[in-house]
C-alpha positions in Angstrom: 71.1 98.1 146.4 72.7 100.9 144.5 75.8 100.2 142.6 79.0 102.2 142.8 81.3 100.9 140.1 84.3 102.2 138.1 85.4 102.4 134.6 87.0 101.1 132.9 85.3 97.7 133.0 89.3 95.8 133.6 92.1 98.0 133.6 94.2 97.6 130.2 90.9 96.3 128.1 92.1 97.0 124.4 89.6 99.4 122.6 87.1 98.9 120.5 84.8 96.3 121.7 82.1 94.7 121.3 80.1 92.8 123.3 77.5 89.3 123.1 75.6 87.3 124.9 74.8 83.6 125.3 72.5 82.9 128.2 73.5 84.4 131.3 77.5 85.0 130.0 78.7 87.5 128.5 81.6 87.5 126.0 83.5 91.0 124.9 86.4 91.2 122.0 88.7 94.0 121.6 91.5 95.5 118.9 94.7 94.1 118.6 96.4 95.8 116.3 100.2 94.8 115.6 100.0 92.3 117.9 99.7 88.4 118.0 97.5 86.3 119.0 94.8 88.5 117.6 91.4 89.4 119.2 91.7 89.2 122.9 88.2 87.4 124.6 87.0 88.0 127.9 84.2 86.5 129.8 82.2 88.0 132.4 79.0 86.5 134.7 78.0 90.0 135.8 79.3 92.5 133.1 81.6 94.0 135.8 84.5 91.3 136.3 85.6 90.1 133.6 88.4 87.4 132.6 90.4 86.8 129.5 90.1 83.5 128.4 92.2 83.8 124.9 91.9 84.7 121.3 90.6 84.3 118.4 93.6 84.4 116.1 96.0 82.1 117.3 97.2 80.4 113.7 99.8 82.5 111.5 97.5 81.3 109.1 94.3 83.3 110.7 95.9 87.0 110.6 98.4 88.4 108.2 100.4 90.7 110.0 103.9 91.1 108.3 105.5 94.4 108.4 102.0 95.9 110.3 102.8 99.6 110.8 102.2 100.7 114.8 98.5 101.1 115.2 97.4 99.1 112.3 97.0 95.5 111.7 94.0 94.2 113.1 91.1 96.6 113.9 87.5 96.9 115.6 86.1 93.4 115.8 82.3 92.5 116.0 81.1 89.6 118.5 78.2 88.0 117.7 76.0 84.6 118.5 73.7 83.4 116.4 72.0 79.7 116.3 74.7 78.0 118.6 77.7 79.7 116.8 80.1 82.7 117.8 81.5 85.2 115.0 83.9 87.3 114.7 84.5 89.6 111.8 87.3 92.0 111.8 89.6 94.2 109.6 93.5 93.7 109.0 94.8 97.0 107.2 95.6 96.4 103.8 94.5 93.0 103.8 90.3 93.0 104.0 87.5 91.9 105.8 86.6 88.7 107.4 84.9 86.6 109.6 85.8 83.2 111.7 83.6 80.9 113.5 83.5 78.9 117.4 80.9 77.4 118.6 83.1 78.1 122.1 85.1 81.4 122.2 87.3 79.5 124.5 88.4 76.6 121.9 89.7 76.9 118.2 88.3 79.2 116.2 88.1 78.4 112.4 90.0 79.6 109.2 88.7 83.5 108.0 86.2 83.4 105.5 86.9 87.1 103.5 83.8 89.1 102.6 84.7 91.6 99.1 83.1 94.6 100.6 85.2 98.1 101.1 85.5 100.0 104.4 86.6 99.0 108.4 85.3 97.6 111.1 82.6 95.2 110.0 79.7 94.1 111.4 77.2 90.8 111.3 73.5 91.6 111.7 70.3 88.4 110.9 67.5 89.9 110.0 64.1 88.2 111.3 63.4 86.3 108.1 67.2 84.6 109.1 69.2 86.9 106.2 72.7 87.8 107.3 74.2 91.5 106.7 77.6 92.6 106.5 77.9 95.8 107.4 81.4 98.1 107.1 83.2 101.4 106.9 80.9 104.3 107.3 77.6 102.3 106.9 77.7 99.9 103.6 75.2 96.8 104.4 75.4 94.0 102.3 73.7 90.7 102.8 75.7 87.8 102.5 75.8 83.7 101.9 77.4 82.9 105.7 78.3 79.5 104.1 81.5 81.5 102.0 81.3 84.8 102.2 79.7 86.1 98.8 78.0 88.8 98.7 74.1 88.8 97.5 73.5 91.6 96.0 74.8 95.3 95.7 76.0 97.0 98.9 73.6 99.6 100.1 74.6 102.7 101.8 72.5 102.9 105.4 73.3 106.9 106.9 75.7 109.0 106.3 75.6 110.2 109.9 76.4 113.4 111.7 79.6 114.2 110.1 79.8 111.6 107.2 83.5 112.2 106.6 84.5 110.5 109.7 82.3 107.6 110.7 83.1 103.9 111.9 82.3 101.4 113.7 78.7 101.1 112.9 76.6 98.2 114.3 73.1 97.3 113.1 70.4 96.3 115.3 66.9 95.5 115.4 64.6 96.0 118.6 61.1 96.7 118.9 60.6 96.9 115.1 62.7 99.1 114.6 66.2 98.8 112.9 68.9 101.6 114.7 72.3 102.2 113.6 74.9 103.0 116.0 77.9 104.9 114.7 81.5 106.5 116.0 82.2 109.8 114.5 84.3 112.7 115.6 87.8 110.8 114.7 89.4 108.6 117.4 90.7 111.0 119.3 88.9 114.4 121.6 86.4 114.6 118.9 85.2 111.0 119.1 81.3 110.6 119.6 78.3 108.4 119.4 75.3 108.7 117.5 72.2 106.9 116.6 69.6 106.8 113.8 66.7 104.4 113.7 64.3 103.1 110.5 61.2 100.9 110.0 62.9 99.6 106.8 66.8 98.0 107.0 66.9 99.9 103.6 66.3 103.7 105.0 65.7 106.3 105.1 66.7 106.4 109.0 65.9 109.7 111.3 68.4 110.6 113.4 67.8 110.7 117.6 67.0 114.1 118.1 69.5 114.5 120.8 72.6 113.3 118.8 76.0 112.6 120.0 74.5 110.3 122.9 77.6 109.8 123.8 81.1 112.4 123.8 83.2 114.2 126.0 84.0 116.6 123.1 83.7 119.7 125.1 84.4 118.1 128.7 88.1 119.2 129.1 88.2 119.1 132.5 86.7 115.1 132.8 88.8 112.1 133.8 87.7 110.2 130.8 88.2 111.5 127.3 87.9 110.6 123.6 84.8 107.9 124.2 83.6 106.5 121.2 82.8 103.5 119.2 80.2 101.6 121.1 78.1 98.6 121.2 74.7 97.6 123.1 73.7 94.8 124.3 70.5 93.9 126.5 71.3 92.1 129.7 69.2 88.5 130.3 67.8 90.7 133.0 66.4 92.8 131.0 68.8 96.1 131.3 70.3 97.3 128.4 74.2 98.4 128.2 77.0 100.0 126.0 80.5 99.2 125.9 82.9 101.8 124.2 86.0 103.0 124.4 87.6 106.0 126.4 91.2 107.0 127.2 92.1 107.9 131.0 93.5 111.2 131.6 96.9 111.4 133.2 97.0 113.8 136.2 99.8 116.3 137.1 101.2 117.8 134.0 100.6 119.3 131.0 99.7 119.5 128.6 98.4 116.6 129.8 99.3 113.3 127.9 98.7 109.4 128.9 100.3 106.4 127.5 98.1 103.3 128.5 96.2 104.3 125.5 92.7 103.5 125.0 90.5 100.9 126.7 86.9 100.0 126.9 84.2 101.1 129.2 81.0 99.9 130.1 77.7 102.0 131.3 74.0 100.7 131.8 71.7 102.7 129.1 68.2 103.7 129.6 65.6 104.6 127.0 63.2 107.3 126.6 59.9 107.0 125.6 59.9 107.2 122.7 62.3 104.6 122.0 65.9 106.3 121.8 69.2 105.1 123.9 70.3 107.8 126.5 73.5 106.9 128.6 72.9 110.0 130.8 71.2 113.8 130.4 74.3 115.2 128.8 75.7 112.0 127.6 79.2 112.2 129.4 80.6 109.7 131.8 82.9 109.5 134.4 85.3 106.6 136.0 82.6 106.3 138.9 79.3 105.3 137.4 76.1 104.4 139.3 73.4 101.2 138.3 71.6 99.1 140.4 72.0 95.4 141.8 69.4 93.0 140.3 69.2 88.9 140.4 72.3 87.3 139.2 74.9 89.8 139.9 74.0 92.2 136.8 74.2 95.2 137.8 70.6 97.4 136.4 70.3 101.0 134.8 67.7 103.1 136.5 66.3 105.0 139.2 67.5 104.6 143.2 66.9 107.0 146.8 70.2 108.3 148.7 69.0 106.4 151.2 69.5 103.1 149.4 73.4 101.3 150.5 75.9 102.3 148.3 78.9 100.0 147.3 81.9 100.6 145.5 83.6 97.5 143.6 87.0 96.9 145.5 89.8 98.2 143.3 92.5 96.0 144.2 96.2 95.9 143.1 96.4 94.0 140.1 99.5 91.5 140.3 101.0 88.2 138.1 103.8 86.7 139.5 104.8 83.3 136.7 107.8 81.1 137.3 108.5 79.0 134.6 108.8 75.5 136.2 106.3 73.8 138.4 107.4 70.5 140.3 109.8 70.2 136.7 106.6 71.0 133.8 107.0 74.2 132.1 104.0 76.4 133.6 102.9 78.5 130.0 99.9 79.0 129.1 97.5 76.0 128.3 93.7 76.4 128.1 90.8 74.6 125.8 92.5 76.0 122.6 95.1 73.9 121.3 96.4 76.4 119.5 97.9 77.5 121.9 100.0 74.7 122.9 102.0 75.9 119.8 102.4 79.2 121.5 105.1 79.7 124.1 103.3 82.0 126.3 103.5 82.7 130.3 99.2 83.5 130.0 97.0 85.1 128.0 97.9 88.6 128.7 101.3 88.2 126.7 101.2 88.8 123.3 103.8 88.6 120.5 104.6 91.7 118.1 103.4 90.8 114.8 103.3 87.1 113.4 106.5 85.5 115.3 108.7 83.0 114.0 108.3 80.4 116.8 111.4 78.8 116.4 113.0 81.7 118.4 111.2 80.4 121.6 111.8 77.4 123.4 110.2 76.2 126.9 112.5 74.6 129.3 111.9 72.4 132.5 112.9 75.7 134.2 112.3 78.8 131.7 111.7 80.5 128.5 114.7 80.6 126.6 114.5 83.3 123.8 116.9 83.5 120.6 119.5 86.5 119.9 117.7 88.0 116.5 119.4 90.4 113.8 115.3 92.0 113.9 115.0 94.5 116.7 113.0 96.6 118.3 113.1 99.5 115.7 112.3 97.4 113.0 108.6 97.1 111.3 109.6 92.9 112.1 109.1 90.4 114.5 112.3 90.9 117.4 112.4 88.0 119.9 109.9 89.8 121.6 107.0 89.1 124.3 105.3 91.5 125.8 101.6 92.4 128.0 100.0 95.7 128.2 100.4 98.4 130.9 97.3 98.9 132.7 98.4 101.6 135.2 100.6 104.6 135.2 102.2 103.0 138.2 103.6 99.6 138.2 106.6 97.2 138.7 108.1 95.4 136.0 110.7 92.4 136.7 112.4 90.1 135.5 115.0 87.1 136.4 117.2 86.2 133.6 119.7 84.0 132.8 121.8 86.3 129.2 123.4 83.1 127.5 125.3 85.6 124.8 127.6 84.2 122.2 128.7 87.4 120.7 130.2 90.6 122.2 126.8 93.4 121.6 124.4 90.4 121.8 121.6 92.1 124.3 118.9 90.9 126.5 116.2 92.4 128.3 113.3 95.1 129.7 111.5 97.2 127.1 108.9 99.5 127.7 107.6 99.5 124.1 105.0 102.3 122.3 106.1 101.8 118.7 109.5 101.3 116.9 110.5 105.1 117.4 109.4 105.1 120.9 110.6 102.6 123.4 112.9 102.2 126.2 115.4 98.8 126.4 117.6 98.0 129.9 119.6 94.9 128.7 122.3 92.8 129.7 125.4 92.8 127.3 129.1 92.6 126.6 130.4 95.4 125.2 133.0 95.3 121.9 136.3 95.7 124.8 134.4 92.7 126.7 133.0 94.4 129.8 130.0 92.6 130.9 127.7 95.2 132.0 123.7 96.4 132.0 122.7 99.2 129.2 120.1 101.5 128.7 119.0 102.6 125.4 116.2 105.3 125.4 114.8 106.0 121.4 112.4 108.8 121.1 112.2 109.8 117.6 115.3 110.4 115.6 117.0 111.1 119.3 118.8 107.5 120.3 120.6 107.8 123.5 122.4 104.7 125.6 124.2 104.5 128.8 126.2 101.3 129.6 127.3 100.6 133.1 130.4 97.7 133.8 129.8 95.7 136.5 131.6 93.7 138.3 130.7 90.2 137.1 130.5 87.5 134.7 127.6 86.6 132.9 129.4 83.1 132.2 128.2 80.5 134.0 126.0 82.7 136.2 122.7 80.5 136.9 121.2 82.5 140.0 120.6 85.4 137.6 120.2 88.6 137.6 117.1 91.0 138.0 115.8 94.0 135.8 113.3 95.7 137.2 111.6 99.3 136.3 109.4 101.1 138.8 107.0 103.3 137.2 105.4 106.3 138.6 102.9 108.6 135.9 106.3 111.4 135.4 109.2 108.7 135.3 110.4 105.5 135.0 113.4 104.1 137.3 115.2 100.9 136.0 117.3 98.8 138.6 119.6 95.9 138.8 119.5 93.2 141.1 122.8 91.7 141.3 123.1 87.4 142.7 124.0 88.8 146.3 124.9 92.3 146.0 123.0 95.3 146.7 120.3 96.7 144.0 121.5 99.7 142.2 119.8 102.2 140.7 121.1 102.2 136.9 118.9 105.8 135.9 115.8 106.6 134.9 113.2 108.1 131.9 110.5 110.2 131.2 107.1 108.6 130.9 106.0 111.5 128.6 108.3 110.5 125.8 106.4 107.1 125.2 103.2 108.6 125.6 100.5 108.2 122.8 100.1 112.0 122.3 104.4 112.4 121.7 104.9 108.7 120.1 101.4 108.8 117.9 98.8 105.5 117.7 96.4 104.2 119.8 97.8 100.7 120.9 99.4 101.9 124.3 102.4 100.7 126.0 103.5 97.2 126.4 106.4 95.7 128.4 108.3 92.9 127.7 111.3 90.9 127.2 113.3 91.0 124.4 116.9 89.6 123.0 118.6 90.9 120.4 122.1 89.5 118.2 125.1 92.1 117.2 125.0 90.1 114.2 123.1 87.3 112.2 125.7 84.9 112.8 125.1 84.8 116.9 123.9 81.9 118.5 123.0 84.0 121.8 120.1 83.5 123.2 118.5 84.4 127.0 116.8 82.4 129.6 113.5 84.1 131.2 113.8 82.2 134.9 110.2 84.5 136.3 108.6 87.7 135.8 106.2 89.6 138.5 104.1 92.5 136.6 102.3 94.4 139.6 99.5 97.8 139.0 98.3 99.6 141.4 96.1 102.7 140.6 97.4 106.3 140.4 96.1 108.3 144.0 95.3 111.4 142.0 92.9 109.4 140.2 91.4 107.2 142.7 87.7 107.6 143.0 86.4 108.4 147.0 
């Protein structure tokens, strides 16, 4: 049966990945940047659907990510298994290399192990003999003791690629006696690209495929995917062989044209020629609508089908996560085979705090999450009483029932839709300083701060029904309302989406919306009680695939 299916693999993926296998399942990790836990895992039975099933950094301990600039922090992990173990090595800017350990990506992961070796986005490669190489920046191998990390030996330099001044993410691989090295170049942005080289000796020299970048859309302005890049391949236990990389989505409608999800992964079946080099198509573009072919077990198979055959399209459906914080009186956060995360006052695995959080700040409740007032906001290089999940649509519904529990007139609580510290959007509850209880909205682009405050007629004081923020995103503008305990919902104004877009705000993380509170001053003992959220996508129609 031929196979209809859309990229992205899941809508909101992080970028980077990287992709293993053990048996029949498949596991895929993904960037994280300034965000906490790190490294997101998902798991997949058919490399289509896939489910996040938690992280690999989920101890302070495990990732470093103090004053972590937008964009930075942690970068392009590797997955690997290898004898009953998982890896993961990864980069944290300004911090180094390293690698932890599981032998179940759901549970615990183990303390980093740092490797002294220069450059991004490592990698983990055994040789047949059983040697380990640690591979980084734009193509240094090293082999390595796995036990702690030393190095044995002096690095060696692999390639130095189709434009050596701007390659990453290079994974080494060995398949029918031959050892290939797969490498992003082009930057991270339009000019991103994949290319390949291939050697009968892990030392060089390696030739490179003669039809070199396999994969770009360098020169395909008009596509719906752009900026693909940074891949990995993995052969199926079926026998098909795929790549997973990373692409950003086009926003329809305007332009120039600009997006703000930011970049995600993809996934397309590979074929090979030959004479033994990967091809992902003729030109070695992709769309959002990709075509494979069913096989045993649901994975879907690279290669040749007849018009005739049936086609089907994976349903798209409307993404939606409705948590209420209480469940027959037990708080209902997030709880799976990691214990870590008991320690971690999260609604589910798609909510992440911004950088490493102090903890304290966060308290579950028979009936809520209660966060505390902090003097660090949201246009600090801190940790604000923050949590947050990504956007995975251009349009979407964001809401919120809260309970604001302020002590101080200025202490705020709320929405944010949140790019970087320069570029984010807050609708909060507050008292202003003549004692008006009332909602705000506070729009920061660049040095350009503006905020509205509306009075309403009401008391926060012993108010326990709460109240309900909500913003209503469409791929233009953003509309924020207020639900008032039996009044009518009003319209409190609205925003540009183009201002916390990736291409005005800079980085590659994408949007995230969350929940915040912040104090007027360090004294304040104000804090604010999260009663449910509903987060709800739906795909744009100008981008829907027939």
């Amino acid at each position: 049966m031929r196979i209809k299916y859309r990229n992205p693999i899941i809508r909101g993926f992080n970028p980077d990945p990287s992709i293993c296998r053990r048996g029949d399942d498949y596991y895929l990790a993904t960037s994280s940047f300034e965000y906490f836990p790190g490294v997101p895992i998902y798991h997949s039975k058919n490399l289509i659907e896939w489910e996040l099933i938690g992280h690999c950094l989920t101890r302070q301990n495990q990732v470093v990510l103090e004053k972590a600039k937008p964009s930075y922090g942690v970068w392009a992990p590797t997955l690997r298994y290898h004898d009953g173990l998982f890896y993961m090595t990864t980069h944290i800017f300004g911090v180094g290399s390293f690698y932890v350990t599981s032998e179940c990506p759901e549970s615990s992961w183990s303390d980093p192990l740092f490797v002294d070796q220069s450059g991004i986005d490592p990698d983990l490669f055994w040789d047949d003999d059983g040697s380990a190489w640690f591979t980084s920046g734009r193509g240094i191998v090293s082999q390595i003791d796995l036990a702690t990390g030393a190095l044995i030996g002096p690095p060696k330099e692999l390639r130095k690629g189709y434009n050596s001044s701007t390659g990453e993410g290079v994974h080494l691989y060995k398949i029918n006696g031959y050892y290939y090295v797969v490498m992003a170049e082009g930057g991270t942005g339009h000019g991103h690209m994949v290319t390949v080289a291939r050697s009968k000796s892990l030392a060089g020299p390696y030739d490179a495929c003669p039809f070199n970048p396999i994969l770009t859309q360098r020169s395909c302005m008009d596509g719906d995917l752009h900026a693909t890049g940074h891949a990995d391949i993995i052969e199926a236990h079926d026998g098909s062989w795929w790549m997973v990389f990373l692409a950003t989505r086009e926003k329809k409608g305007m332009f120039p044209r600009v997006e703000s999800i930011g970049r995600e992964t993809c996934i397309v079946p590979i074929s090979w020629t030959e004479d033994g080099w990967p091809m992902v198509s003729e030109n070695g573009r992709v769309t959002r609508t990709q075509h494979a072919v069913a096989v045993a077990g649901s994975v879907f198979k690279a290669g040749a089908y007849s018009e005739a055959e049936e086609a089907y399209v994976i349903p798209d459906a409307p993404l939606q996560e409705h948590l209420s914080f209480a469940q027959d009186g037990v708080p209902n956060v997030f709880k799976r085979n990691n214990k870590d995360y008991a320690n971690i006052p999260l609604p589910s695995p798609y909510w992440q705090f911004l950088r490493n959080p102090d903890l304290r700040n966060y308290h579950v409740t028979p009936n809520a999450i209660s966060i505390d007032c902090t003097k660090e906001t949201l246009t600090d290089i801190s940790s604000p009483s923050f949590f947050a999940r990504r956007q995975l649509e251009d349009h979407f519904t964001f809401t919120a029932k809260l309970i604001p529990r302020f002590s101080e007139r200025g202490d705020e609580g709320g929405l944010a839709l949140y790019q970087n510290p320069s570029h984010h959007y807050a609708f909060f509850l507050s008292e202003d300083s003549a004692g008006r209880f009332g909602v705000g909205l506070r729009k920061t682009i660049g040095d350009m701060v503006t905020t509205v405050f509306t009075p309403i007629d009401t008391c926060f004081h012993g108010v326990e029904k709460g109240y309900h923020l909500s913003i209503e995103a469409t791929p233009d503008v953003y509309h924020f309302y207020l639900q008032i305990p039996e009044q009518e919902r009003m319209l409190v104004g609205t925003g540009q989406a183009r201002y916390l877009s990736i291409e005005v705000a800079t980085g590659f993380t994408g949007l995230f919306m969350g929940i915040y509170a912040a104090a007027k001053t360090a004294a304040s003992s104000g804090s604010l009680d999260v009663l449910e959220v509903t987060s709800a996508f739906r795909e744009c129609e100008s981008t829907k695939i027939e």
